[in-house]
Steps between C-alpha positions, in 0.01 A plus 500: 500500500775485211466299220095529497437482093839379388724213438687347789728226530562335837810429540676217746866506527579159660435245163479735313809818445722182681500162662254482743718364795544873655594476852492811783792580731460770771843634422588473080133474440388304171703203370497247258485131595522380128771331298767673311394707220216642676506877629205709646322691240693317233150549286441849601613617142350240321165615628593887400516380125196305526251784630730792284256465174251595824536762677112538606556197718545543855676311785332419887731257679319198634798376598625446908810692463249809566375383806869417616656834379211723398378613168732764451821320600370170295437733219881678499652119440330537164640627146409873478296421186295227723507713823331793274211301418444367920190639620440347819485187634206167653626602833540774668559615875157597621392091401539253754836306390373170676143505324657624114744179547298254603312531155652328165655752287242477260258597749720786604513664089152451488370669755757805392335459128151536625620817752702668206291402213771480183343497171695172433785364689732187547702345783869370457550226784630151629252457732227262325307390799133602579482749248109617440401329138344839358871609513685277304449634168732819649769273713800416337718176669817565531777209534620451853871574401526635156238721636395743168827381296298180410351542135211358549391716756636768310305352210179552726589812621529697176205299373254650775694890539428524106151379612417730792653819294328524199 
């Protein structure tokens, strides 16, 4: 399995690369239910300069865009510098899509952690319920609609990436 040995970020877009409020229409497909100001993957660049003094570090998407759309389509809405990095995703197509949802989202990047076995990794994400306690040193909480724009998650962020690449 990629990423066995090396450093991995999971990444969440909802929260996190934009306000979390993304809806799903069958026809124009994701849309933003947010105030003015705020555009889907309005943070995607921000995140680019933040992991550039990186390059070792590696992307899996834990977020649900992939089970919506697919890893490969969830992966193209990404910067090219960003969508370099992806190397897979906490779902994929041979799971059972009821079963992976019905677990908290830390629940779902664990389990991918202990299958992949990173030598160090971190999670990017809104979602702060149920997460498993041994996993909290590598989750980063992002703000709900600021998502990674808020300093003092970016504060965090750079704090624990200098941490898990030295």
């Amino acid at each position: 399995m990629k990423g066995r040995g090396e450093l991995l970020l999971y990444l969440d877009y909802d929260g996190v690369l934009h306000h979390e409020n993304v809806l799903w229409h069958p026809k124009i497909g994701a849309y933003m239910s947010a105030p003015d100001g705020y555009v889907l993957f309005q943070h995607a660049e921000l995140l680019e300069r933040m992991l550039a003094p990186y390059p070792q570090v590696q992307i899996v998407l834990s977020t649900s865009w992939v089970r919506r759309y697919g890893c490969a389509r969830s992966t193209k809405q990404l910067r090219p510098a960003l969508r370099a990095r992806v190397i897979g995703a906490t779902f994929h197509s041979k799971m059972n899509e009821f079963e992976f949802g019905e677990k908290p989202r830390g629940m779902q990047v664990w389990e991918d952690v202990l299958k992949r076995r990173p030598r160090a990794w971190l999670a990017l994400d809104d979602d702060w319920l149920d997460w498993p306690e041994c996993c909290l040193d590598n989750y980063v909480k992002t703000h709900l609609s600021d998502g990674l724009s808020d300093p003092a998650v970016q504060e965090e962020f750079v704090q624990k990436l200098r941490g898990m690449c030295k």
